[in-house]
FIVO-916752 format. One record per atom (N, C-alpha, C): x, y, z; residue in three letters. Coordinates in steps of 0.05 Angstrom, whole numbers, plus 5000, padded with zeros to 4 digits. Example, Ala and Ser with C-alpha at 12.3 -4.5 7.8 and 13.67 -1.06 7.14 Angstrom:
2
526448865156ALA/524649105156ALA/526449345156ALA/525749555142SER/527349795143SER/525850015157SER/
This chain:
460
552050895251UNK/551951175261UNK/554551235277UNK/555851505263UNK/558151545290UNK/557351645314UNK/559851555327UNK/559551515360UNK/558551775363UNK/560351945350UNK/560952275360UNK/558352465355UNK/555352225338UNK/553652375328UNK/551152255353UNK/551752085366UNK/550351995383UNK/549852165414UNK/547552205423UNK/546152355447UNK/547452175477UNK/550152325485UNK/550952185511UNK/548552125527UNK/545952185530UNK/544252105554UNK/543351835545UNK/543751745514UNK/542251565499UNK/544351345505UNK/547151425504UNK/548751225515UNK/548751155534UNK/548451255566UNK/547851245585UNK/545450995596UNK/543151185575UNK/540751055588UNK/541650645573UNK/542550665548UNK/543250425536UNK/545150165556UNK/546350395562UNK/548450245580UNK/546950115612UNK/545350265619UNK/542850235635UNK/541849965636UNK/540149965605UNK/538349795594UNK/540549495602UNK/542649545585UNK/543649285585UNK/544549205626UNK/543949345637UNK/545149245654UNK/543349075680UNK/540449175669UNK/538449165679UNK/536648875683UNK/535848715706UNK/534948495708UNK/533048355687UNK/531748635675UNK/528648495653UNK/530348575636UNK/533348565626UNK/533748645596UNK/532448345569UNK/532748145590UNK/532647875569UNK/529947915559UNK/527448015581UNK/525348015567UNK/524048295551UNK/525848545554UNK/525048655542UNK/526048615512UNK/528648605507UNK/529948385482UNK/528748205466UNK/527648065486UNK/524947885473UNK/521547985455UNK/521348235477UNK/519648475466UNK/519748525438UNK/522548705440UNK/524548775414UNK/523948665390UNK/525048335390UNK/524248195363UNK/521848145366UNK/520148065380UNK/517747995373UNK/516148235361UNK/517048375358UNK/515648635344UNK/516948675313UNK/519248575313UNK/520548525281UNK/522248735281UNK/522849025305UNK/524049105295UNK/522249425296UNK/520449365300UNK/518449625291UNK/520449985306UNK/518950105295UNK/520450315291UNK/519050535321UNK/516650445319UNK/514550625334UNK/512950425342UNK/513650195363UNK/511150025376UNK/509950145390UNK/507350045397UNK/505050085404UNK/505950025433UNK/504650175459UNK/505450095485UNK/502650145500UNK/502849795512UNK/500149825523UNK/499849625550UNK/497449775569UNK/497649635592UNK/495349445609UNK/495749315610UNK/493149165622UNK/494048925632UNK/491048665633UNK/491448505642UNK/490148325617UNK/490548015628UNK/488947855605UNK/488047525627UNK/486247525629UNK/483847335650UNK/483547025632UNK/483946815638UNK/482846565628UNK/481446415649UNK/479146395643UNK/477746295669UNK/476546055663UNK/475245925686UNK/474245675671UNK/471245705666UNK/469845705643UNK/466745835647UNK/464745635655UNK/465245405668UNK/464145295687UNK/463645245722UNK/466645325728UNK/467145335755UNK/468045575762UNK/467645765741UNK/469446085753UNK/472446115757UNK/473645895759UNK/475745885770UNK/478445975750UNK/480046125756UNK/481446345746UNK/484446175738UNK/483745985715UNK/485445805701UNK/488745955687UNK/488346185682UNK/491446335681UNK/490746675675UNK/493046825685UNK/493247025685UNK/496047255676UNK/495547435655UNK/497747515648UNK/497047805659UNK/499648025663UNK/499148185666UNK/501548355660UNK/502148555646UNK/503448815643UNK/505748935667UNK/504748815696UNK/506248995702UNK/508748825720UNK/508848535698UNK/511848385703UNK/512748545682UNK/512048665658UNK/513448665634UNK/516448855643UNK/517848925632UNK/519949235629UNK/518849465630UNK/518749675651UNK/517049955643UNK/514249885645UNK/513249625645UNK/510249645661UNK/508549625631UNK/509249515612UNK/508649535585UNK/508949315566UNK/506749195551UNK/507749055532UNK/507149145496UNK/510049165490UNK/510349295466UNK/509849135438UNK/507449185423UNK/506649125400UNK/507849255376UNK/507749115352UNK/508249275326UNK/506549435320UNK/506949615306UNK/505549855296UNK/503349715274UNK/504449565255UNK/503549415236UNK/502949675216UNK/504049935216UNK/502750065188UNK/504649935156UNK/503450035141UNK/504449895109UNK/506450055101UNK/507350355108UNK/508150585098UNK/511650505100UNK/512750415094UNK/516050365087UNK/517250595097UNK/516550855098UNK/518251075106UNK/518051075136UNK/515151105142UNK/514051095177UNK/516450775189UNK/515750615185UNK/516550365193UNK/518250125177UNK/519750115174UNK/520549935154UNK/520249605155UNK/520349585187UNK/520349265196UNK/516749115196UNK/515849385196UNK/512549355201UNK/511649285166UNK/513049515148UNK/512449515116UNK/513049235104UNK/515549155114UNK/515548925104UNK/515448615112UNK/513248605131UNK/511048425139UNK/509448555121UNK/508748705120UNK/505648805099UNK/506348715082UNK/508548765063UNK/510348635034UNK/509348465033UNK/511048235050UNK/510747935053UNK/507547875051UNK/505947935066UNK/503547875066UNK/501747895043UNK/502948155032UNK/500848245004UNK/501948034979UNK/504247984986UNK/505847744964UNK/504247464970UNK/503347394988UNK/502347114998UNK/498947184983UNK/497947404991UNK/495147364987UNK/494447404958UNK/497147534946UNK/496347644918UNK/498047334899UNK/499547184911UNK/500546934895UNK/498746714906UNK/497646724924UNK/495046474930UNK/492746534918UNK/492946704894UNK/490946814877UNK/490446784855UNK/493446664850UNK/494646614817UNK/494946334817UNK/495346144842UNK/497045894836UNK/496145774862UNK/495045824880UNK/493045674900UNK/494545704921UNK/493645614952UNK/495145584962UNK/492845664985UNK/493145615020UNK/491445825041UNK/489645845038UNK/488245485031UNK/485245605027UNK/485045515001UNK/486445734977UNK/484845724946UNK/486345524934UNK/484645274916UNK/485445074911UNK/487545114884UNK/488444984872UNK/491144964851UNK/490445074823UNK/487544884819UNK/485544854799UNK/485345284789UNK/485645394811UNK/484745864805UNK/487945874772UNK/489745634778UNK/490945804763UNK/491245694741UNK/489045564719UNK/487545494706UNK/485945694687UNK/484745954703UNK/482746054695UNK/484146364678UNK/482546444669UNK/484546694649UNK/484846874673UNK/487246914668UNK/488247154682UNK/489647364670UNK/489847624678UNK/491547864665UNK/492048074686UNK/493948134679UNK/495748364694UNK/495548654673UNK/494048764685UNK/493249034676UNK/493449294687UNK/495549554674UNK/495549824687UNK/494049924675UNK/492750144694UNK/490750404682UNK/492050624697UNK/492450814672UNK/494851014668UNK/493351214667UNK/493851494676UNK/493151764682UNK/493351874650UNK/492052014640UNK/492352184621UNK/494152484631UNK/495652544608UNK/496952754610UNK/496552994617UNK/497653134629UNK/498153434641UNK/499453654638UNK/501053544617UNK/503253744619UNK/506553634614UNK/507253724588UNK/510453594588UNK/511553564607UNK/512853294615UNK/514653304642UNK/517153164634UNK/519553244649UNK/521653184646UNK/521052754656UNK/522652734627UNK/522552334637UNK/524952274627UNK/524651984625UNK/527351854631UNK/526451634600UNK/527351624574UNK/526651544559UNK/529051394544UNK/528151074530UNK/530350884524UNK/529450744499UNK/532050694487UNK/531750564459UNK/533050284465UNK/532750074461UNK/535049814466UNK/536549874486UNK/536349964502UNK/537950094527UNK/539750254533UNK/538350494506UNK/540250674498UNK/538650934513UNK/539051064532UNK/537951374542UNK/538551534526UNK/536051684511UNK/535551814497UNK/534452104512UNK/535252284490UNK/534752604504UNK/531552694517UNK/531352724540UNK/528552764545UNK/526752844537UNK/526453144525UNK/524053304503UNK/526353344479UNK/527253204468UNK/529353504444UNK/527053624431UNK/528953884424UNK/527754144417UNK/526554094390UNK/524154034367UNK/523354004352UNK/522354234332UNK/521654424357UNK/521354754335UNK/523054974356UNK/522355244347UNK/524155474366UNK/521355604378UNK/518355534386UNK/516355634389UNK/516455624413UNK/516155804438UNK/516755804455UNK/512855734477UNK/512555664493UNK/510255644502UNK/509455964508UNK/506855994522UNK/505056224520UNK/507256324545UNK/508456154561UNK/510556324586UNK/512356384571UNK/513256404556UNK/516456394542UNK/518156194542UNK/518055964551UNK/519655734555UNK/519655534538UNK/521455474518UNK/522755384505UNK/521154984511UNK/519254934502UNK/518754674518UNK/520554334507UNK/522754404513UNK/525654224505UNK/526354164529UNK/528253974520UNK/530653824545UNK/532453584539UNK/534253674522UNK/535553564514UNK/537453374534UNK/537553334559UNK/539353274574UNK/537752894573UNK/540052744577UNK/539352494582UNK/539352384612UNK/537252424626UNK/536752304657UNK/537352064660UNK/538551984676UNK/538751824703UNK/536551794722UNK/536051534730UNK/533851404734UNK/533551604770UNK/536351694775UNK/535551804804UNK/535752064804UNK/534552244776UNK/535452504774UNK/532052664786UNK/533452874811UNK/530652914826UNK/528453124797UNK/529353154787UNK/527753304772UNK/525753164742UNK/526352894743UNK/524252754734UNK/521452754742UNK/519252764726UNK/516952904732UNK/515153124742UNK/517053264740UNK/517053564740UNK/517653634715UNK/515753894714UNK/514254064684UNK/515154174681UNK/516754134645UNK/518254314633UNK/517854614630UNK/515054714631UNK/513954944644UNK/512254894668UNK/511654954689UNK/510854974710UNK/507755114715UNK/508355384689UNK/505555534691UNK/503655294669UNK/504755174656UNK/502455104639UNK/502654914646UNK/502254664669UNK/503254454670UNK/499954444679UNK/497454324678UNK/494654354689UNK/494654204723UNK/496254334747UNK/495554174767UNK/493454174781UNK/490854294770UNK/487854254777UNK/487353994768UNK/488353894739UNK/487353694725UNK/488253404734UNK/491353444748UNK/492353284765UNK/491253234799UNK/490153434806UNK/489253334835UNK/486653154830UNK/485453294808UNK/482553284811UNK/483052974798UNK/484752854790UNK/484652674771UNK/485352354795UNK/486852534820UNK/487452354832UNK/484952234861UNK/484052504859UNK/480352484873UNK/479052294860UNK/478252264838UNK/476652094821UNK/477751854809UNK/480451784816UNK/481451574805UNK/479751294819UNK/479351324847UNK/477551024858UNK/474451054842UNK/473951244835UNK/470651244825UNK/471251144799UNK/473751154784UNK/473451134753UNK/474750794753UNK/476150764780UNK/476350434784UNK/473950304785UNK/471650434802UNK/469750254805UNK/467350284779UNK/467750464760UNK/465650494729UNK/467450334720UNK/469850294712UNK/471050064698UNK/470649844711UNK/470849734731UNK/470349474744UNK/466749464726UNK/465149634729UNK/461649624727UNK/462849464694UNK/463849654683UNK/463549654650UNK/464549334643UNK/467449304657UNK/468049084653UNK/466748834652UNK/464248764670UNK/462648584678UNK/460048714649UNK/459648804644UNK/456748974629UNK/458748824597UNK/460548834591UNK/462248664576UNK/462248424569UNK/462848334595UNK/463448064595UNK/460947814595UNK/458548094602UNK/455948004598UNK/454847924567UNK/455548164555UNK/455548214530UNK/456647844514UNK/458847874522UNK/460347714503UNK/458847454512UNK/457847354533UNK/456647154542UNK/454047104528UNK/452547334524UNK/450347304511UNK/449147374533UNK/449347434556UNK/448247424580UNK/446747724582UNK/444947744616UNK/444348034621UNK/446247984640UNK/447148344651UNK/448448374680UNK/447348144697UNK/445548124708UNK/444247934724UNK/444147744724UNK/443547634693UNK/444147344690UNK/447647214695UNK/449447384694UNK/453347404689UNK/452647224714UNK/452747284743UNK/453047264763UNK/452346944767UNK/450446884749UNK/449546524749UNK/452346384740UNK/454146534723UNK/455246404711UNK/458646464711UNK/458746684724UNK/462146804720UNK/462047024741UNK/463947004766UNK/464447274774UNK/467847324768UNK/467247604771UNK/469947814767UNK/471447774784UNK/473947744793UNK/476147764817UNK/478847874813UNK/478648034822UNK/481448234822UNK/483948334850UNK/485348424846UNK/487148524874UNK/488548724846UNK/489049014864UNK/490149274851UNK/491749394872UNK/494149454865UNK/495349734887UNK/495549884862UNK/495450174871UNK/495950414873UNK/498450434872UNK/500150604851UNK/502750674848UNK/503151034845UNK/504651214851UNK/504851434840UNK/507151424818UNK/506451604797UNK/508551684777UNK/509751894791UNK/511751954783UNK/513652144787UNK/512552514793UNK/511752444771UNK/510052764765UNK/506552764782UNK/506752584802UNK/505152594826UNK/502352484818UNK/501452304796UNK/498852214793UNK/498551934796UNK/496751774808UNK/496651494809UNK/496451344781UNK/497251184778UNK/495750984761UNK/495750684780UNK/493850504763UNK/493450224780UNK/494749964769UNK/495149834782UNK/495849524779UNK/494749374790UNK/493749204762UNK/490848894771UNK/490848794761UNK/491048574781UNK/490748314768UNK/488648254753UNK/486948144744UNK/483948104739UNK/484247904732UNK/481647724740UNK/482447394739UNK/478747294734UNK/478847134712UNK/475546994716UNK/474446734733UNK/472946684746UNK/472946504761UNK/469546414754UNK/467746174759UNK/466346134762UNK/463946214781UNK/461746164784UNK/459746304806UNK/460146254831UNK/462046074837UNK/462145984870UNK/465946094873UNK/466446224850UNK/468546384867UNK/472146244849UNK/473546204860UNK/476946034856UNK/475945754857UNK/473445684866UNK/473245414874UNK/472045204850UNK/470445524834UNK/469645354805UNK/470445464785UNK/471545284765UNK/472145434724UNK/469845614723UNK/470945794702UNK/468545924685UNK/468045844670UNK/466045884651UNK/464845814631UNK/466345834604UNK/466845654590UNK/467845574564UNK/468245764544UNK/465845984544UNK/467046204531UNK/469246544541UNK/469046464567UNK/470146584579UNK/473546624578UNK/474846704558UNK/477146674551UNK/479346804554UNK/481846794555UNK/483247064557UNK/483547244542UNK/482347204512UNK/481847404497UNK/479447444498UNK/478147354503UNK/474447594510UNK/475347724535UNK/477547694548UNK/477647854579UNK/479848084564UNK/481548014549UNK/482848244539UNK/480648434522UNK/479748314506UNK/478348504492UNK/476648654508UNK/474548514541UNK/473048674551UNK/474248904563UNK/476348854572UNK/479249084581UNK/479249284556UNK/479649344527UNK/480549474526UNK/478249624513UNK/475949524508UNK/473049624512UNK/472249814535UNK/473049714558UNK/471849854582UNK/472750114589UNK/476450024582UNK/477350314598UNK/477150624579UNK/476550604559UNK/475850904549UNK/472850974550UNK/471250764562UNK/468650784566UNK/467650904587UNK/469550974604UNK/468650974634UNK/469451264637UNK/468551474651UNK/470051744654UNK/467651814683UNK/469252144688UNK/468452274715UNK/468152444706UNK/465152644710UNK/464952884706UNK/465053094732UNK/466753264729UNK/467053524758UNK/468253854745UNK/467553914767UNK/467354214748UNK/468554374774UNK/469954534780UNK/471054714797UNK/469854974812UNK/469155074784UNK/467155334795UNK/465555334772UNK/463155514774UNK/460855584749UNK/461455644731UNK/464655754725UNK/465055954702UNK/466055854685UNK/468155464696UNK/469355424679UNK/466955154667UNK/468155134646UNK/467054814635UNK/467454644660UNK/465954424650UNK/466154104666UNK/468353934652UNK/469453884669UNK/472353654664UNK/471353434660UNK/471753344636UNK/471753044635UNK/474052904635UNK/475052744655UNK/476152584666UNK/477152264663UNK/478652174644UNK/478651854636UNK/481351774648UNK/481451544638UNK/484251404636UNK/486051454611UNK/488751504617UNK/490351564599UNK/489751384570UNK/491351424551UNK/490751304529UNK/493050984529UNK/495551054546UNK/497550784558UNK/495950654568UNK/495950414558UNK/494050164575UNK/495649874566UNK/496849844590UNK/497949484586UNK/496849214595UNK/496049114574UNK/495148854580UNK/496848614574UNK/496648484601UNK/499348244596UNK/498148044602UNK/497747744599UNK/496647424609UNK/498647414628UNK/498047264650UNK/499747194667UNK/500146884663UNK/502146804668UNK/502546504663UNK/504546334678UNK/505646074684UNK/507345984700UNK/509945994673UNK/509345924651UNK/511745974642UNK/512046194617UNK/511446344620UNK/511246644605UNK/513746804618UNK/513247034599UNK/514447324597UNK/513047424635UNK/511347334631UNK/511347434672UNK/509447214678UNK/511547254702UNK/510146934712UNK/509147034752UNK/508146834754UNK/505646904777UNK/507547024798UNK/509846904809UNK/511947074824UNK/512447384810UNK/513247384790UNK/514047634789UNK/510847874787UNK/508947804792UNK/506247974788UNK/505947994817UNK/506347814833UNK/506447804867UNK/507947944876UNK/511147924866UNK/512548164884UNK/511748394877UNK/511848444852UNK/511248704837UNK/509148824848UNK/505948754855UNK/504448924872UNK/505148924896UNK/506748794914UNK/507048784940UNK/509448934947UNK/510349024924UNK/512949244926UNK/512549524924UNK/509549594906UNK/507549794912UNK/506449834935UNK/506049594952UNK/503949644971UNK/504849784995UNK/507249884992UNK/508449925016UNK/509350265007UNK/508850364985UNK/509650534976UNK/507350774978UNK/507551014980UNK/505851184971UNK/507251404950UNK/506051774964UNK/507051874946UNK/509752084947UNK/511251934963UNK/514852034976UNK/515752044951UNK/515951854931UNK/517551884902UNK/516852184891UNK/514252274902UNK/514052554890UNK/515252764898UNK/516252704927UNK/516952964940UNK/516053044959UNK/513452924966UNK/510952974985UNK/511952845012UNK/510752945040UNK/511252735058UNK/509352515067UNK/508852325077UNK/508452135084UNK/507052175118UNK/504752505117UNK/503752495142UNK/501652695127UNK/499752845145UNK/497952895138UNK/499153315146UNK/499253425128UNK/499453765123UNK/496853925131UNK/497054025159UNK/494454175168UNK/494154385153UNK/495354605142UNK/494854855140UNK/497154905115UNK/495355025092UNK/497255165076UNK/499555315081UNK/499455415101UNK/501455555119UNK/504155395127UNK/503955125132UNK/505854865129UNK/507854865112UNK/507654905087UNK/508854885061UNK/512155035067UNK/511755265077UNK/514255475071UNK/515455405087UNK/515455165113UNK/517155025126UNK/518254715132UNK/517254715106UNK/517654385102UNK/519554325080UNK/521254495070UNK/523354495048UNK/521954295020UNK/519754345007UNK/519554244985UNK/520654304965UNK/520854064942UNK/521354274922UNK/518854444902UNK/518954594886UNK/517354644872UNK/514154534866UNK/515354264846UNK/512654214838UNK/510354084863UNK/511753984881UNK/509953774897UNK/509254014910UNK/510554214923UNK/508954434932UNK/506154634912UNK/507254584894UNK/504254664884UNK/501754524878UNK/501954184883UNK/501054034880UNK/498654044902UNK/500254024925UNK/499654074951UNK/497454394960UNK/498454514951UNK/497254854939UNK/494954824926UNK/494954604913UNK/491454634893UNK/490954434913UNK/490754214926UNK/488654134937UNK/488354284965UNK/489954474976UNK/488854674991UNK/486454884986UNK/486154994959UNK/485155104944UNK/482754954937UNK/483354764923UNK/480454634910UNK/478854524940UNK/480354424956UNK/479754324984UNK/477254624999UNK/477354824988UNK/475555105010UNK/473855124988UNK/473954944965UNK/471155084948UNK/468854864967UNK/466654934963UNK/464854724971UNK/463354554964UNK/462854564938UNK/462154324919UNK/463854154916UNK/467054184921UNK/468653954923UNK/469153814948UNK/467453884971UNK/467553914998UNK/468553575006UNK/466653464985UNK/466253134990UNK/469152964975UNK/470253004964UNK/473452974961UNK/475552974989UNK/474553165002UNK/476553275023UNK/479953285010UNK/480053494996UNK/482753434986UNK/484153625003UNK/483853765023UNK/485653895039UNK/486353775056UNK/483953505064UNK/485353295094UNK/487553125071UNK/487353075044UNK/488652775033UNK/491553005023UNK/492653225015UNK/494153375005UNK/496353315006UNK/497553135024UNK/499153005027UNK/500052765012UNK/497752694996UNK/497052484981UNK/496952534947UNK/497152834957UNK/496152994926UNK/493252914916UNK/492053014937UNK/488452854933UNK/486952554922UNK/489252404923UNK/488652134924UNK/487551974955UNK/485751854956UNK/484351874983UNK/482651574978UNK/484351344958UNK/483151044962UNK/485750964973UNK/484550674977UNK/485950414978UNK/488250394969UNK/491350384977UNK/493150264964UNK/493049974951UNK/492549834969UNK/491949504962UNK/489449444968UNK/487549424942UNK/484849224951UNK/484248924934UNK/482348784945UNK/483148594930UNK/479448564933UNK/478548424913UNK/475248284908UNK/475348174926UNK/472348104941UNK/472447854954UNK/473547524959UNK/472547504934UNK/472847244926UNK/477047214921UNK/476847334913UNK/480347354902UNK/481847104917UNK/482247144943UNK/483747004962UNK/482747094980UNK/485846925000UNK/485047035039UNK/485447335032UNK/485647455061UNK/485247695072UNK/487847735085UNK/489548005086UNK/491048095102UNK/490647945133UNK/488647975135UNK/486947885169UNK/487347595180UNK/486647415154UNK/486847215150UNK/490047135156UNK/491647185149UNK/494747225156UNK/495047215184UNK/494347525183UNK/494747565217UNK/493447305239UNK/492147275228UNK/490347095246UNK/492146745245UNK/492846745229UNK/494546525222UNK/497746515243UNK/498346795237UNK/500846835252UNK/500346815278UNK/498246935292UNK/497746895315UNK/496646615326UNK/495546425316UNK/495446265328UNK/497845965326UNK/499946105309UNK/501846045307UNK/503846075328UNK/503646375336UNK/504846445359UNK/503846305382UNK/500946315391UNK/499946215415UNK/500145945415UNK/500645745389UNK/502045565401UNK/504645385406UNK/506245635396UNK/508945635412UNK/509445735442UNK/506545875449UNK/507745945477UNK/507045795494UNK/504945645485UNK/503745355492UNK/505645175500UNK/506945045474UNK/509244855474UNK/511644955494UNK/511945195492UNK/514545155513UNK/513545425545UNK/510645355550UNK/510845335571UNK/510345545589UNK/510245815565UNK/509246105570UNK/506746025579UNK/504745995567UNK/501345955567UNK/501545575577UNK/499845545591UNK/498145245607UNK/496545195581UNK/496544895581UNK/496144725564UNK/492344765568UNK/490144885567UNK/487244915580UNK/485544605567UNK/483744645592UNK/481344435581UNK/480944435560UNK/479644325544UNK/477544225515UNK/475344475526UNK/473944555541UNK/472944695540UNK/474544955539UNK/472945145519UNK/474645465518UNK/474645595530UNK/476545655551UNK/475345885571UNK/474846155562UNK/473346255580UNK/472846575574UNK/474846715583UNK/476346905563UNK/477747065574UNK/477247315564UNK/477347475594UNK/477247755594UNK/479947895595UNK/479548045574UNK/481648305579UNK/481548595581UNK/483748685596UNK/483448955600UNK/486149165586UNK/485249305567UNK/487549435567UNK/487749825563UNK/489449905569UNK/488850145562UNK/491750205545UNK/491750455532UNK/493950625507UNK/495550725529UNK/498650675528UNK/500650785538UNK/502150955531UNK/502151005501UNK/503851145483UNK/504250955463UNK/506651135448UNK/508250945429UNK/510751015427UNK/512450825413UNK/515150915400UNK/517250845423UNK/519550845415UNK/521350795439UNK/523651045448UNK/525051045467UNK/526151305479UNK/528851145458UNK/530451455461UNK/533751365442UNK/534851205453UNK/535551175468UNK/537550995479UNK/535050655464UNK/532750685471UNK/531550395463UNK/532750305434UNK/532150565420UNK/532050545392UNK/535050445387UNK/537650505396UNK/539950405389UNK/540050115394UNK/539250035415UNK/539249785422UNK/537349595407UNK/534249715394UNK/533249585381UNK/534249475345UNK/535849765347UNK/536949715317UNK/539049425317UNK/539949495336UNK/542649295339UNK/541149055342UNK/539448955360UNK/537848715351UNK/537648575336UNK/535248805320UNK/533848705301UNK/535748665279UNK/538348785275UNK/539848845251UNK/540048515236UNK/540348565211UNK/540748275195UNK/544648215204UNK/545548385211UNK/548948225216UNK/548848145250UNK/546248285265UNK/547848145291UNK/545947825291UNK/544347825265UNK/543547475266UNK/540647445284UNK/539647775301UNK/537047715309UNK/538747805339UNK/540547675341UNK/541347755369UNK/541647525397UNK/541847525411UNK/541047315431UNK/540347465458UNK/539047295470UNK/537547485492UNK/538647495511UNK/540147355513UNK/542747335537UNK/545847585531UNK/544847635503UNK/547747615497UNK/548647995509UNK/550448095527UNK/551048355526UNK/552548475522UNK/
């Protein structure tokens, strides 16, 4: 950043900071948060007692810290909000979604054994949109013009121009009036319900092929999956999942012999035109029926294949941090239709945003809430979920890291070595705010940066 663009009070207060007796531990603060963009600031105390003699074995408290505060990460997933916070989420979704495929944290070696596949479920169409289209890696013209018939607006539905992968007008509608963005919001409302009739169908399948009933499956084979959520360009989700077979006790046992990767492909491509959402807007029009596009990829995952368990790991965990910014949209929640005419959109994501304002005040769609998700373009699941059984847990992580941490502060001396008995500890804390003042934020950048090496706490 230039100097000349920087807030003299921010320099000031910086120059402050560094000069200041608690800079080493607020520094210390700094990285232990990774960097976060908007930490959490909070105040209290924390009690270790002994729960036999009462006796008040150690005590931390807030108001040694810097400013009377000890500053946490934000921990949200969102890459735009936070970037140092997103990618701990990355990392994490990479660990839980590759200890899924090939063991590891718990799940034994033996999970990556069992059939597995890497499967998208794709949006059905809306409306010509400008794309980015390749032959041998040759970019080819986006719509060329095939007749001189112009659509019911007058517009010519062509486009001869050859895009670039960063050209902003990719997925956006070669006409605009005929482009159906009712069919697109409403499509992105119902996308988690038409995940969970395909998940039903999938198992009602796999029953099938077993010889089995639904009921009986469960003696013998459960389902295990992990999916993020991706947006296309032209603002509709589609999914990515793993889907993996496992035995009745989970990663821990084979499935059954007939259980194959081709009875799991075939139950896949059985299921997904089977499964649809019926909704209807108002009385006058028809009922929408609602599926999965007719694009559907099914791939085996394998250690030495065309994709292999690393590249299926980064690949959802490079989603998971993503929402729907590629469209144009922002990355917070739009109170009032009234919003729009000051938020510089372009075009299409503003009308995107426009119908779930709209469809959002009818009241049969009440239970959608697409006026609170609009921001989302009425998508309102899970970016990253994963089956039970699948693997650990995001939580599971956390919980790992932390007692990783607590016993480094152990070893050198922060925290007392306690009895074999656990003490009880009470804590107290209350919400201070968040985020850091400018002058923090220069100094945190510089920190955290990958060239100053992390930094040193001494160093000014």
């Amino acid at each position: 950043m230039p100097a000349s663009t920087i807030d003299p009070h921010a320099i000031a207060g910086m120059v402050a900071r560094l000069d200041s007796s608690d800079y080493d531990r607020w520094a210390a603060q700094i990285r232990r948060t990774g960097g976060c963009r908007q930490p959490i600031n909070m105040r209290g105390t924390v009690l270790h007692v002994d729960p036999a003699t009462g006796r008040r074995l150690h005590t931390y408290t807030t108001h040694n810290e810097p400013g009377g505060v000890l500053r946490l990460p934000c921990k949200t997933r969102r890459a735009t909000r936070c970037p140092a916070c997103a990618k701990t989420y990355r990392g994490d979704t990479y660990q839980l979604i590759r200890a899924g495929l090939i063991g590891g944290k718990g799940v034994p070696a033996s999970v990556s054994d069992h059939p597995c596949l890497f499967v998208t479920l794709t949006a059905p169409s809306f409306g010509q949109v400008h794309t980015r289209r390749e032959n041998n890696g040759k970019v080819l013209p986006c719509h060329p013009r095939r007749d001189a018939t112009p659509c019911p607006h007058g517009r010519m539905i062509s486009c001869t121009a050859r895009h670039r992968a960063t050209d902003e007008v990719l997925g956006e509608p070669l006409c605009p009036d005929c482009y159906d963005y009712t069919g697109s919001v409403l499509f992105n409302a119902v996308a988690p319900l038409l995940w969970v009739r395909f998940a039903d169908a999938l198992r009602r399948r796999l029953a099938t092929a077993g010889g089995l009933s639904l009921r009986e499956l469960r003696g013998h084979l459960v389902l295990s999956f992990a999916k993020v959520a991706e947006y296309q360009r032209r603002g509709v989700v589609h999914l990515h999942a793993v889907i993996r077979l496992d035995g009745p006790d989970g990663p821990t046992s084979p499935p059954p012999a007939w259980a194959t990767t081709d009875v799991l492909t075939a139950a896949v491509q059985g299921a997904t035109p089977a499964v649809s959402a019926r909704i209807s807007t108002t009385s006058d029009e028809p009922v929408r029926v609602l599926r999965w596009g007719r694009q559907l990829d099914i791939r085996p995952i394998t250690s030495g294949g065309d994709l292999t368990e690393q590249a299926v790991a980064a690949y959802v965990a490079k989603y998971a941090t993503k929402a729907a910014e590629c469209v144009g949209t922002l990355d917070r929640r739009i109170y009032s239709l009234e919003d729009l005419s000051t938020l510089g959109l372009r075009d299409h994501p503003r009308r995107l945003i426009a119908e779930c304002f709209r469809l959002g005040a009818l009241s049969h769609l009440a239970e959608h809430r697409l006026d609170h998700w609009a921001h989302m373009l009425g998508y309102r699941g899970h970016f990253s979920t994963r089956s039970r059984r699948y693997s650990l847990t995001i939580g599971d992580l956390r919980s790992l890291r932390a007692h990783h941490a607590r016993q480094e502060e152990i070893s050198t001396g922060r925290l007392p070595i306690l009895a074999e008995d656990k003490p009880v500890i009470i804590a107290r804390w209350t919400y201070a705010g968040r985020g850091l003042a400018a002058d923090e934020q220069l100094l945190a950048a510089a920190l955290t940066s990958p060239a100053s090496g992390g930094g040193s706490a001494g160093a000014r």
